[in-house]
Structures are given as structure tokens and as C-alpha cells.
MARMI-750886 format. One record per residue (C-alpha): residue in three letters; chain; x, y, z. Coordinates in Angstrom, 2 decimals. Example, Ala and Ser with C-alpha at 12.3 -4.5 7.8 and 13.67 -1.06 7.14 Angstrom:
// MARMI-750886
<rec ALA,A,<12.30,-4.50,7.80>>
<rec SER,A,<13.67,-1.06,7.14>>
END
This chain:
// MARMI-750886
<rec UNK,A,<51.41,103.83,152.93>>
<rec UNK,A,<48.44,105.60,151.85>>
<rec UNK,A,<45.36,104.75,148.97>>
<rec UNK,A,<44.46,107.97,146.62>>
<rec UNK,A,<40.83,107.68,147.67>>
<rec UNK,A,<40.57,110.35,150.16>>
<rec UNK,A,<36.89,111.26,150.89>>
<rec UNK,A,<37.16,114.20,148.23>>
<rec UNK,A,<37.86,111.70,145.77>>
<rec UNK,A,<35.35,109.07,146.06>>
<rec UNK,A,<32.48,112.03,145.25>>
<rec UNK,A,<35.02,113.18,142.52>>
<rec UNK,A,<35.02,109.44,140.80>>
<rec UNK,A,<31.42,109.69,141.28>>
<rec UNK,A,<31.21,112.80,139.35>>
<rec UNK,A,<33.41,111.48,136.63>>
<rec UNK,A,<31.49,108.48,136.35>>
<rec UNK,A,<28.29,110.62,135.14>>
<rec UNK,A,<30.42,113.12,133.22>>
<rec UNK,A,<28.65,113.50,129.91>>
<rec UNK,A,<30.94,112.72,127.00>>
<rec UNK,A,<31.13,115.66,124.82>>
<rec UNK,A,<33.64,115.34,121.56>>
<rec UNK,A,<34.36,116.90,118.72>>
<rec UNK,A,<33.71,120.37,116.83>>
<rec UNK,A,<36.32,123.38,117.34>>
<rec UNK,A,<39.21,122.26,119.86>>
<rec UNK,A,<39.04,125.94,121.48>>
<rec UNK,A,<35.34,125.65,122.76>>
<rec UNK,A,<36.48,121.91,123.73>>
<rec UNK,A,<38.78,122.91,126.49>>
<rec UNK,A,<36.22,125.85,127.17>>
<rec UNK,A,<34.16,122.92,128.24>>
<rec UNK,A,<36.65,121.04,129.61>>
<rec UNK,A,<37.50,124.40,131.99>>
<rec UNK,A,<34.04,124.58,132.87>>
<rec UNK,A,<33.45,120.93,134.21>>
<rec UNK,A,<36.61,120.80,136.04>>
<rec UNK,A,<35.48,123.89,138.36>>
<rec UNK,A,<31.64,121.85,138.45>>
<rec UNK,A,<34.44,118.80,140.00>>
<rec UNK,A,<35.99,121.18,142.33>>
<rec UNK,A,<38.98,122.59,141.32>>
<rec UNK,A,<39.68,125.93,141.26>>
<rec UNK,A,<39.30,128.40,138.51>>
<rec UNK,A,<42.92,129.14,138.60>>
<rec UNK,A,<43.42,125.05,138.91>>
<rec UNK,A,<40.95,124.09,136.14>>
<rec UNK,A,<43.53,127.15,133.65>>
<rec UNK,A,<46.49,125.89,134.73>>
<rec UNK,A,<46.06,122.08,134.30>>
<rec UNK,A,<44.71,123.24,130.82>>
<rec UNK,A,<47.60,125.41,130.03>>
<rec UNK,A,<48.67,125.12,126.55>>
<rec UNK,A,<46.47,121.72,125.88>>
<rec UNK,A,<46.80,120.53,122.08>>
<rec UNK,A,<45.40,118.49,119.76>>
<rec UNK,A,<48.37,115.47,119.09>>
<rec UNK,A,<47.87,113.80,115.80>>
<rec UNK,A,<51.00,111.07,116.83>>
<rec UNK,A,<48.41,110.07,118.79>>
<rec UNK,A,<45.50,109.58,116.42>>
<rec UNK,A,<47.60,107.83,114.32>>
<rec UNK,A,<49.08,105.69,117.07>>
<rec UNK,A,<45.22,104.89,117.92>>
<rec UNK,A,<44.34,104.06,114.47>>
<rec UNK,A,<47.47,101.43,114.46>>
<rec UNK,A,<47.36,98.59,116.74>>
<rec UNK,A,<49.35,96.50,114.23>>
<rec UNK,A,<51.17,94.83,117.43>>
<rec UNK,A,<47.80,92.84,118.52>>
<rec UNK,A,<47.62,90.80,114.82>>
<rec UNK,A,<50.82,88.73,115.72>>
<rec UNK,A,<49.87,84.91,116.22>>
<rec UNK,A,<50.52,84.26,119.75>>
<rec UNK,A,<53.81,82.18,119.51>>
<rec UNK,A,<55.15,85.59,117.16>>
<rec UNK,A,<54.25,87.68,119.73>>
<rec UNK,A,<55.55,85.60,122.74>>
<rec UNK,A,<59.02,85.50,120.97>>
<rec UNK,A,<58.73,89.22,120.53>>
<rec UNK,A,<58.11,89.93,123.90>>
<rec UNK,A,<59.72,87.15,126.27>>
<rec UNK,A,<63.53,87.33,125.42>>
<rec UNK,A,<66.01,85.88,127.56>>
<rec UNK,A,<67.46,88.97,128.22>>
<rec UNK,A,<63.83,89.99,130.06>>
<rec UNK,A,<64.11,86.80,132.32>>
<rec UNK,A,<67.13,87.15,133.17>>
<rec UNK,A,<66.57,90.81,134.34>>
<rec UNK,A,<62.91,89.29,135.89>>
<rec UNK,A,<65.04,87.28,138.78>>
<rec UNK,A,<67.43,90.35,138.72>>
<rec UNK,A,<64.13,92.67,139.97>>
<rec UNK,A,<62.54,89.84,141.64>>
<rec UNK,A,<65.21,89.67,144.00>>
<rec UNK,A,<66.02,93.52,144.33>>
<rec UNK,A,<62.37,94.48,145.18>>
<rec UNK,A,<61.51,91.23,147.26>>
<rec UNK,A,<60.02,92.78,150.09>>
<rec UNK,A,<57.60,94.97,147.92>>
<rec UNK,A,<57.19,91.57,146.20>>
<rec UNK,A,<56.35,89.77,149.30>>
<rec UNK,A,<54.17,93.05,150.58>>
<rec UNK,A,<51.94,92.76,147.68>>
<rec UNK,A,<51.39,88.99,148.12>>
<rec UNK,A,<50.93,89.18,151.64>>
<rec UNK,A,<48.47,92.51,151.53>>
<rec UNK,A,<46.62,91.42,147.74>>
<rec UNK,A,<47.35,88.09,147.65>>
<rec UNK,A,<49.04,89.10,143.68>>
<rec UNK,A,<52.50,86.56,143.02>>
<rec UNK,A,<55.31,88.24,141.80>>
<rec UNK,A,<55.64,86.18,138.51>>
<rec UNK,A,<52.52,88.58,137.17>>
<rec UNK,A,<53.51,91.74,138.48>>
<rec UNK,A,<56.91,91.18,136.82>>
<rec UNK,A,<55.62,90.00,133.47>>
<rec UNK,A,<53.20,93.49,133.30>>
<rec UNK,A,<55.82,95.18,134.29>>
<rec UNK,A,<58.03,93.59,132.08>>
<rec UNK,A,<55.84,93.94,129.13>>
<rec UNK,A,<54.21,97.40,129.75>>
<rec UNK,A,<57.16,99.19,130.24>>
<rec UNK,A,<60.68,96.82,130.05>>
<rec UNK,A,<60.75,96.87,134.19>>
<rec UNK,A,<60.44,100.86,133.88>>
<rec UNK,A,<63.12,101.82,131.08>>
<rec UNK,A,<60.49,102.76,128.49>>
<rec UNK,A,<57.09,104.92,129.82>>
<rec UNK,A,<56.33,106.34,126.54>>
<rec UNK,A,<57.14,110.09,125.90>>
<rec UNK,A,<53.50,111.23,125.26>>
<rec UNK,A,<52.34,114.34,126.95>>
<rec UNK,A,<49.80,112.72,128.97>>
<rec UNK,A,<47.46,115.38,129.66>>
<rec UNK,A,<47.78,116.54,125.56>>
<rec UNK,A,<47.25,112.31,124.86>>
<rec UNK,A,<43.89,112.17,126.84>>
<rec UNK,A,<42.48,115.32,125.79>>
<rec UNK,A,<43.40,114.59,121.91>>
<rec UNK,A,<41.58,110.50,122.63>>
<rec UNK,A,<38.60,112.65,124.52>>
<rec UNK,A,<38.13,115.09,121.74>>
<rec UNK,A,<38.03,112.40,119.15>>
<rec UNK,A,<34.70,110.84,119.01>>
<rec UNK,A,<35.98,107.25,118.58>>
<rec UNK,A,<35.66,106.52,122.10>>
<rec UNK,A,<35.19,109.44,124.36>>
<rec UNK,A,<33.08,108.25,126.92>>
<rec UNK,A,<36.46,106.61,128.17>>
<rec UNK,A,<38.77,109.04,127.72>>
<rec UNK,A,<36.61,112.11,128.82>>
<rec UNK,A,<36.43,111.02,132.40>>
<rec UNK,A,<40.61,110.31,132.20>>
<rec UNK,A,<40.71,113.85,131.67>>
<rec UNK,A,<39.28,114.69,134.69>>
<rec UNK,A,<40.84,111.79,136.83>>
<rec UNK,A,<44.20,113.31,135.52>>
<rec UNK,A,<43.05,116.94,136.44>>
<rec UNK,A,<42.13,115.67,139.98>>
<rec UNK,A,<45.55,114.06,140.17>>
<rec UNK,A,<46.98,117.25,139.69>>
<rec UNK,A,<45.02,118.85,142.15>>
<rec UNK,A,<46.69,116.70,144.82>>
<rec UNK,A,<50.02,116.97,143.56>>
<rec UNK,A,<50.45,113.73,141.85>>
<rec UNK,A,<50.64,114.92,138.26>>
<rec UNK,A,<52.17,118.00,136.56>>
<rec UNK,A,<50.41,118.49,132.93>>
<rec UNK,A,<53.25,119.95,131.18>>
<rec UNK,A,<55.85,116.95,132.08>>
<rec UNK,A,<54.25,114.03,132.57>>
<rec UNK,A,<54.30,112.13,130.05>>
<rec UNK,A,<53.54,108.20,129.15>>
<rec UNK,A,<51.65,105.52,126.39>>
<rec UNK,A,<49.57,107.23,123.55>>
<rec UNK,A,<46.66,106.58,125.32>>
<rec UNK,A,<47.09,108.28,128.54>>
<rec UNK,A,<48.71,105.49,130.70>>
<rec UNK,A,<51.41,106.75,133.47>>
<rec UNK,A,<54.37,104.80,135.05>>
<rec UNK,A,<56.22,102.00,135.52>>
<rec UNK,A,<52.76,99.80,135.12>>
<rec UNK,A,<51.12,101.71,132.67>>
<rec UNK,A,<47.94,102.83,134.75>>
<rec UNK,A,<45.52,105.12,133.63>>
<rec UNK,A,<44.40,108.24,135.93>>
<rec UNK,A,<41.18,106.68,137.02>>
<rec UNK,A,<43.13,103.38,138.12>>
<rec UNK,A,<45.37,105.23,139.94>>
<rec UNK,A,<42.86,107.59,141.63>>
<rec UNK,A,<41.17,104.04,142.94>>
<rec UNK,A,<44.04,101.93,143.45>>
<rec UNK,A,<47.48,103.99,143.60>>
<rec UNK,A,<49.11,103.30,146.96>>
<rec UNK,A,<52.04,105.07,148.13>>
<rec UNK,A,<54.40,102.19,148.63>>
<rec UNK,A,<57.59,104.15,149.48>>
<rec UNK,A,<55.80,106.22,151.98>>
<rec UNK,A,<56.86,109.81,150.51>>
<rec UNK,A,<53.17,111.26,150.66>>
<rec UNK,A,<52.96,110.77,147.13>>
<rec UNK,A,<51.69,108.14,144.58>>
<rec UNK,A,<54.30,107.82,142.02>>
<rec UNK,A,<54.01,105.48,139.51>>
<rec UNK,A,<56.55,107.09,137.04>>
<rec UNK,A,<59.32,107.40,139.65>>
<rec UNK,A,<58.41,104.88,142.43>>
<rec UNK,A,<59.22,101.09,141.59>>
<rec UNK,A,<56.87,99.78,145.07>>
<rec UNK,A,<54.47,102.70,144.05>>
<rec UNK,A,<54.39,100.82,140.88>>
<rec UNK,A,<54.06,97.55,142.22>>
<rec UNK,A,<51.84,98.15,145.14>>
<rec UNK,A,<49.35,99.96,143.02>>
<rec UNK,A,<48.89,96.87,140.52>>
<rec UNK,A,<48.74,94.67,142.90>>
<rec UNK,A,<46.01,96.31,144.15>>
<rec UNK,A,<44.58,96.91,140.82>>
<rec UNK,A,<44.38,93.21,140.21>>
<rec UNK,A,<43.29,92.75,143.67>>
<rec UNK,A,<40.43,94.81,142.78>>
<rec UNK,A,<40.02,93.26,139.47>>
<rec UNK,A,<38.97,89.95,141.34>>
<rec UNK,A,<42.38,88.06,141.62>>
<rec UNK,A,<42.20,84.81,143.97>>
<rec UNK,A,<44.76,84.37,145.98>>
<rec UNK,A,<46.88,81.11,146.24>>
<rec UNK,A,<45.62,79.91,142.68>>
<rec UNK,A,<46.74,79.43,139.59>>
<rec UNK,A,<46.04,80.96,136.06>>
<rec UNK,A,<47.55,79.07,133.62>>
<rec UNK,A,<49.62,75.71,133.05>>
<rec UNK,A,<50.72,74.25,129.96>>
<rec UNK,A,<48.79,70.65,128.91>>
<rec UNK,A,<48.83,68.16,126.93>>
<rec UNK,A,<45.77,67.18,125.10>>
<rec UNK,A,<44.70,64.25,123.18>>
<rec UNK,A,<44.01,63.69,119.41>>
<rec UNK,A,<40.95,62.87,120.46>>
<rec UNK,A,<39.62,65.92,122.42>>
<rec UNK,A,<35.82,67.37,121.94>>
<rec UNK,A,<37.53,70.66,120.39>>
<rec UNK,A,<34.03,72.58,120.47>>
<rec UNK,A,<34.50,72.36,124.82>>
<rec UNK,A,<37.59,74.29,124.51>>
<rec UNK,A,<37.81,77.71,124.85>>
<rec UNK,A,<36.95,80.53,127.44>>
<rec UNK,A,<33.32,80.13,127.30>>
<rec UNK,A,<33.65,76.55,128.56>>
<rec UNK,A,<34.86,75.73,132.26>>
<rec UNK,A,<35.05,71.53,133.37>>
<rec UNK,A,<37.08,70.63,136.36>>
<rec UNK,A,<40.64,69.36,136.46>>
<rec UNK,A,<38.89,66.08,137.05>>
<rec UNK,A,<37.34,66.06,134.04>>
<rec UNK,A,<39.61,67.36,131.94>>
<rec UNK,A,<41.74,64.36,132.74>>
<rec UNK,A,<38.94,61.76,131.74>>
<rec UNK,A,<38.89,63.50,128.68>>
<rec UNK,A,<42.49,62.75,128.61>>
<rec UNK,A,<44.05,66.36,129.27>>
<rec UNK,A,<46.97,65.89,131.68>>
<rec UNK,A,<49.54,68.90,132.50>>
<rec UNK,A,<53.20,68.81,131.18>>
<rec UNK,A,<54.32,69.04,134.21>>
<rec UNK,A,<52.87,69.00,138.02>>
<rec UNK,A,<49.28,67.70,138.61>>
<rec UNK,A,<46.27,69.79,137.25>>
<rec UNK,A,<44.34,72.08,139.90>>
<rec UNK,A,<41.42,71.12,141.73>>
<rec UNK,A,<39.61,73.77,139.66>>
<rec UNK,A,<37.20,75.23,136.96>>
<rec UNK,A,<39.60,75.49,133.95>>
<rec UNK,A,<39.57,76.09,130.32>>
<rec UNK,A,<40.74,74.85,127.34>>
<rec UNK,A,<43.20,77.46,125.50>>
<rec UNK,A,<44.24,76.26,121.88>>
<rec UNK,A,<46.15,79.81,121.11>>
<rec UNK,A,<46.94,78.76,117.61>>
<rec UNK,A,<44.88,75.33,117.17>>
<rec UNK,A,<44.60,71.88,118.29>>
<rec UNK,A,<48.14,71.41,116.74>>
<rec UNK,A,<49.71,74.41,118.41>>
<rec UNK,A,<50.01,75.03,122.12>>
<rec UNK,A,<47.54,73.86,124.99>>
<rec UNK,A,<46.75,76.07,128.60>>
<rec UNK,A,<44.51,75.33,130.62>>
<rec UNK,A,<43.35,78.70,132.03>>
<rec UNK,A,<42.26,79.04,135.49>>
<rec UNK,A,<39.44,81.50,136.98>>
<rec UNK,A,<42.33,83.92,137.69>>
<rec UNK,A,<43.47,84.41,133.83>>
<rec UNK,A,<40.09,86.27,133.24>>
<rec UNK,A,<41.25,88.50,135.64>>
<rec UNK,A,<44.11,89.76,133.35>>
<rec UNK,A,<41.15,90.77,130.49>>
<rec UNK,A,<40.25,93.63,132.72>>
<rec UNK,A,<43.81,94.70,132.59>>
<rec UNK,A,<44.16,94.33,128.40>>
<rec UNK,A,<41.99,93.26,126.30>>
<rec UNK,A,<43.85,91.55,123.76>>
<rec UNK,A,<43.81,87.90,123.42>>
<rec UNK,A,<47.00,87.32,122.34>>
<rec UNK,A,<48.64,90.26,124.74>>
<rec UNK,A,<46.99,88.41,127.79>>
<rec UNK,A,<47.82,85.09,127.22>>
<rec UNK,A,<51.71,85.97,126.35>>
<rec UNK,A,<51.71,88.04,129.77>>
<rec UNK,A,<49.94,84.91,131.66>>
<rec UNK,A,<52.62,82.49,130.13>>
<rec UNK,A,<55.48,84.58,130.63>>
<rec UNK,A,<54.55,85.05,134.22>>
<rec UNK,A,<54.43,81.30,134.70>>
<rec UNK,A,<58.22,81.55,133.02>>
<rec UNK,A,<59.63,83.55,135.56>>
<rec UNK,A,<58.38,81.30,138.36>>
<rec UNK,A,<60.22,78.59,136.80>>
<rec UNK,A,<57.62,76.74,134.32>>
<rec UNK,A,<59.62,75.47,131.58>>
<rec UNK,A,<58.98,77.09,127.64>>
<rec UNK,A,<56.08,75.69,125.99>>
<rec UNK,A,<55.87,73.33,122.91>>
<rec UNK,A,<55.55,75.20,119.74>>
<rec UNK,A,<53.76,71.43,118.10>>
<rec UNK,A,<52.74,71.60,114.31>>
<rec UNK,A,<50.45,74.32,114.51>>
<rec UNK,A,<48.74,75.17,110.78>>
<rec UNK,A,<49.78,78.38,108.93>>
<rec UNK,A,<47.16,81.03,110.07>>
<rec UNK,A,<46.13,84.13,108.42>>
<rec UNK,A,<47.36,86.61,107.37>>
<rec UNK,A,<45.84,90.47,108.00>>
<rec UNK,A,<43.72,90.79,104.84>>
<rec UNK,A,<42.90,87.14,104.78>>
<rec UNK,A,<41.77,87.99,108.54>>
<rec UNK,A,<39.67,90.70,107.56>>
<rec UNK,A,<37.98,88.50,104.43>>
<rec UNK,A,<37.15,85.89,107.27>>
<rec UNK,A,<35.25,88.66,109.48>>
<rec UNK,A,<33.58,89.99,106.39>>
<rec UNK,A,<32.53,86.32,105.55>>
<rec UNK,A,<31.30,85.68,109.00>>
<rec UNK,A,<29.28,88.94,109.67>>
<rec UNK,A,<27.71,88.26,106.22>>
<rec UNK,A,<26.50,85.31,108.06>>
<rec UNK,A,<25.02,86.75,110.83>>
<rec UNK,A,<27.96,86.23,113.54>>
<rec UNK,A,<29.03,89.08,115.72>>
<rec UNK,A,<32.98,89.27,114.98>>
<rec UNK,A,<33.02,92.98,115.89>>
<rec UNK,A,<34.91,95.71,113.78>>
<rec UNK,A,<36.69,94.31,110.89>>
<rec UNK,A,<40.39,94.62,111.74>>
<rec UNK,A,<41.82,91.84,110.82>>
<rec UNK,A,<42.52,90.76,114.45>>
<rec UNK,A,<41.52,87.46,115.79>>
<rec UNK,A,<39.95,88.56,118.74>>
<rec UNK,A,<37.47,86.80,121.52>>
<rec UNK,A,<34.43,87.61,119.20>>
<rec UNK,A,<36.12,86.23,115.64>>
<rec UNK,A,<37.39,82.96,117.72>>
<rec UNK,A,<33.83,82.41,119.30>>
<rec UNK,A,<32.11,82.73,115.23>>
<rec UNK,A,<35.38,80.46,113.76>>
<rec UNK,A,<34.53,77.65,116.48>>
<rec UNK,A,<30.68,77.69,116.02>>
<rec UNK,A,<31.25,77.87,112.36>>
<rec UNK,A,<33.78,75.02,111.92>>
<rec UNK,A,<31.66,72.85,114.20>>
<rec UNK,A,<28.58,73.36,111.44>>
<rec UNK,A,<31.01,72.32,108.89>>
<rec UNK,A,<31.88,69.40,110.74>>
<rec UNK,A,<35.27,70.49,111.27>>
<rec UNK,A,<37.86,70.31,114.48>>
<rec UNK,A,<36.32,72.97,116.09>>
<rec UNK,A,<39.44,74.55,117.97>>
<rec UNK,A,<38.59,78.14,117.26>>
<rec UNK,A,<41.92,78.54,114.64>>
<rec UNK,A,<41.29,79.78,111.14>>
<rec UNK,A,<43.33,78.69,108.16>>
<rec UNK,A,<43.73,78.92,104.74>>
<rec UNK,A,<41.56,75.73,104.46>>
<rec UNK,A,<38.51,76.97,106.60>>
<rec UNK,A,<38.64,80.34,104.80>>
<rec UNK,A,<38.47,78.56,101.54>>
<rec UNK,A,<35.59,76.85,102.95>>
<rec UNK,A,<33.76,79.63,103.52>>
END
């Protein structure tokens, strides 16, 4: 077993972590600069012309970028979406097929298998479906675009460097829209800092490679700040009665007090642990309590509703039983969402970009809002609270 980050490439990440983040104008004098800064990173002239070899523009994945539809599900949509039986089922079928990279990973990151099997699950159904973007094409189209080059600019090189060791071929491999690769859906920078060769073949395959795959996330999360031996989410039940404006991520009590508040878990005992309150869809809807190790999974996705379906479905397939659905209240709906950011910014909350999705940002202003209004503040908008507005 072997990491990726060989002496060469620690003063490569270094370089790619000050590359300047040039975009737009005429896609010919891009890669012009693009063939320039890969020989200032070290690789070869010859290298830097063949990793750029027929580079193009994609629009598939423009549009794709422009169309995260996907993360404006309500959570218990989404989870239905995405946590089938069929997928637990075939969870304990890979659980028990790869059990000693399983138990490598938890011995060497400390990472239980129940999350590496729910990304893996989710990101990729267990490896069946990688995405069939040109990934070399994908991150040069996302760098070129000025909506976020500063982050894709540096995957460029990553990917270029990954090629230089003969762990990436830019006319074949291929993955998401947005440059991931393999069975976990890593971009080239992860995999430069936390790829591990779990198979021991020299190489750090994440397409081909199940323990590649597996190893290298574990790591990742490692990384990322995951504690070993603790939990990151449990299903509760909470009271009629609860202080709704102390739930949320912002807002950590112990298990302790959490139960003389009245919050007691479904099932098992609560953790001796900082833990907070998640109301996914509203005081009526589905309680978590999230644990310091949930967090961990934001530096993995982003999405709200992405991150808490992966951290439930990974307490699923180590045996927790499915949650209650409860009464939740009709949310909104995507224009209705996008009225209620409009509404909020207009009164001086930070909600971020309009796009109709209830993100960490539109939660936060919906809580602090409902609480002036002297509502339940459990961070849910509705019909009602819009109309309020």
C-alpha cells in the first residue's frame, strides 16, 4: 500500500494551491495557458501536449452545472429516492465481500463501514454508474467557465499531475460532470492527497479498484476530521414542548441535556456527547440528533439534504431501524422557495444565491425569522410562514 503524496507531489499541491485562476475569453489561448503552467508544475513539454491533446469545451457539462434540480427534494423525497431496498440489500452483499478492506479502513482511519457503503452507495450505486464524462474535457470546460474557476483550475492540474504518474489517461477516463473519478467519486486533488493503493498494484485506482476506492475515502474522511469510535447520527424523539430556536447545527448541548429537555433516542441510549438538534422537515417531521462526526460529511458534499440522507442511510445499513415520517407540514415548492429567499434578502438575511434550495444559509434566516414572529422556530418554511412574510 502506498499514499499519492510522493515528495514531488507535496511541492506540486503547493503550486496548485497558488495557481492563479485564469477563465474565460477564446478557448484556444486557454489551453495555451493551460500548456504553459503545466511545464511551470513540472511536466514535460511533450507531457503538458499530450495530456492536452484534443481538450474541448463540453456544453453537457455547463448545462449539467447550471441544473442541480436533485438537491431541491425535501429530505424524506430524496431519502426514498436514494435508499431502496434493493441498495441495502446489495450494502450487506458488499459489506461482507470486501470485509477485510472494511475492517482495514476501520482499523487504519478509524472510518465504519456503514458510511463508506452509503457514499459509495449513493455516489456511484457500489461502482455500476461513474458517469461517462471525459474527465479531463469536464474540468477544463468548469475551469474555463468563470462561475467558479478558482476550484476547478487547480483540478486541472491535479489531474495533469495524475497523469504524469500514470494514474490517469485524458482521453478515457471519464466520470461525474464535475470532474470526480471512481468508485467514490473523488476529485484529482483528493486523490493526489489521500488516494492509497489498497490492492497493492503500484497504482491508485479508484475507477477500477474497489479497496483503492475504499481505502482512499476512508482516508479522505480521516483527513476530513472523522472521530473514531463515535457516532453521527441517531434518530430521537422530541417533545411538543422543545425550545425549537436550540435546534439546529449552530447549536450543540450534551446528551444530558438534551434529555432534560425531554429528547430521548428511539432506540439505544443517547451519546455522552455534543449533539444537535436536526428537524429535516420541521418539528412535525423527523428528529436526529447529529453528532460532531456528521459535520464531517459537509466537507465531503455540501448539500443539506444529500448529507443527511447519506448519514441516515449509513446508520440503515448498520442495522438502525427506518425513521418516522410524523405529520410533517407541506413545504415549498421551487418558486415558492425562491419568493422566500427573495423575501428574506430583502430583509437583510444572507440566504445566498436564489435557487430555490433550502440550504444551511435559507434554514439559519427561516429560524431567526420565525422566532421574531413568534413562531415554532424549527427552521421549516411553509405555505403559512411564506404568507407571513
Amino acid at each position: 500500500m502506498r499514499s499519492v503524496l510522493l515528495s514531488f507531489g507535496l511541492s506540486y499541491l503547493v503550486g496548485i494551491g497558488s495557481a492563479q485562476a485564469h477563465c474565460g475569453g477564446r478557448f484556444a489561448d486557454f489551453i495555451a495557458g493551460l500548456d504553459q503552467e503545466l511545464q511551470q508544475q513540472g511536466l514535460s513539454a511533450s507531457q503538458s501536449r499530450a495530456f492536452l491533446a484534443g481538450a474541448r469545451s463540453d456544453p453537457k457539462v455547463l448545462k449539467a452545472d447550471r441544473s442541480q434540480g436533485v438537491f431541491r427534494m425535501e429530505f424524506d423525497s430524496f431519502a426514498q429516492r436514494v435508499i431502496s431496498q434493493n441498495r441495502l440489500q446489495n450494502g450487506a452483499k458488499y459489506a461482507a465481500r470486501f470485509k477485510p478492506v472494511f475492517d482495514r479502513v476501520e482499523a487504519q482511519y478509524g472510518v465504519p463501514r456503514g458510511i463508506l457503503l452509503a457514499f459509495w452507495a449513493l455516489e456511484t450505486d457500489f461502482g455500476q454508474v461513474q458517469g461517462g464524462f471525459n474527465t479531463r474535457d469536464a474540468l477544463i470546460t468548469l475551469a474555463h467557465d468563470c462561475r467558479r474557476p478558482d476550484l476547478f483550475r487547480p483540478q486541472v492540474l491535479a489531474a495533469a499531475e495524475l497523469y504524469r504518474r500514470g494514474d490517469f489517461d485524458p482521453q478515457r477516463t471519464t466520470g461525474a460532470w464535475a470532474g470526480e473519478i471512481g468508485q467514490v467519486q473523488m476529485l484529482p486533488e483528493d486523490i493526489l492527497r489521500n488516494g492509497v493503493d489498497g490492492d497493492g498494484d503500484g497504482h491508485v485506482d479508484l475507477k477500477g479498484s474497489s479497496a483503492d476506492a475504499l481505502m482512499s475515502a476512508g482516508k479522505m474522511l480521516a483527513g476530513l476530521g472523522w472521530r473514531p469510535n463515535e457516532p453521527w447520527l441517531q434518530e430521537v424523539v422530541v417533545p411538543d414542548t422543545l425550545d425549537w430556536t436550540k435546534t439546529g447545527l449552530d447549536i450543540r448541548l450534551s446528551g444530558a441535556q438534551w434529555a432534560q429537555m425531554g429528547v430521548r433516542a428511539r432506540s439505544g441510549t443517547l451519546a455522552s456527547l455534543p449533539g444537535s438538534i436536526l428537524l429535516p422537515m420541521g418539528r412535525k417531521g423527523p428528529a436526529f440528533i447529529a453528532y460532531p462526526n456528521f459535520t464531517t460529511l459537509f466537507e465531503w458534499n455540501q448539500s443539506f439534504v444529500y448529507v443527511t440522507s447519506a448519514g441516515y442511510f449509513a446508520t440503515r445499513l448498520e442495522g438502525a431501524p427506518r425513521y418516522r415520517l410524523g405529520t410533517p407540514d407541506a413545504g415549498l415548492n421551487t418558486s415558492q422557495m425562491k419568493s422566500l429567499q427573495q423575501k428574506l434578502a430583502a430583509k437583510g438575511y444572507d440566504v445566498g444565491d436564489v435557487d430555490g434550495i433550502l440550504g444551511a444559509r435559507t434554514r439559519a434566516a427561516v429560524q431567526a425569522e420565525q422566532a421574531r414572529l413568534g413562531l415554532p422556530a424549527d427552521a421549516w418554511p411553509t405555505t403559512a410562514f411564506l404568507g407571513r412574510l
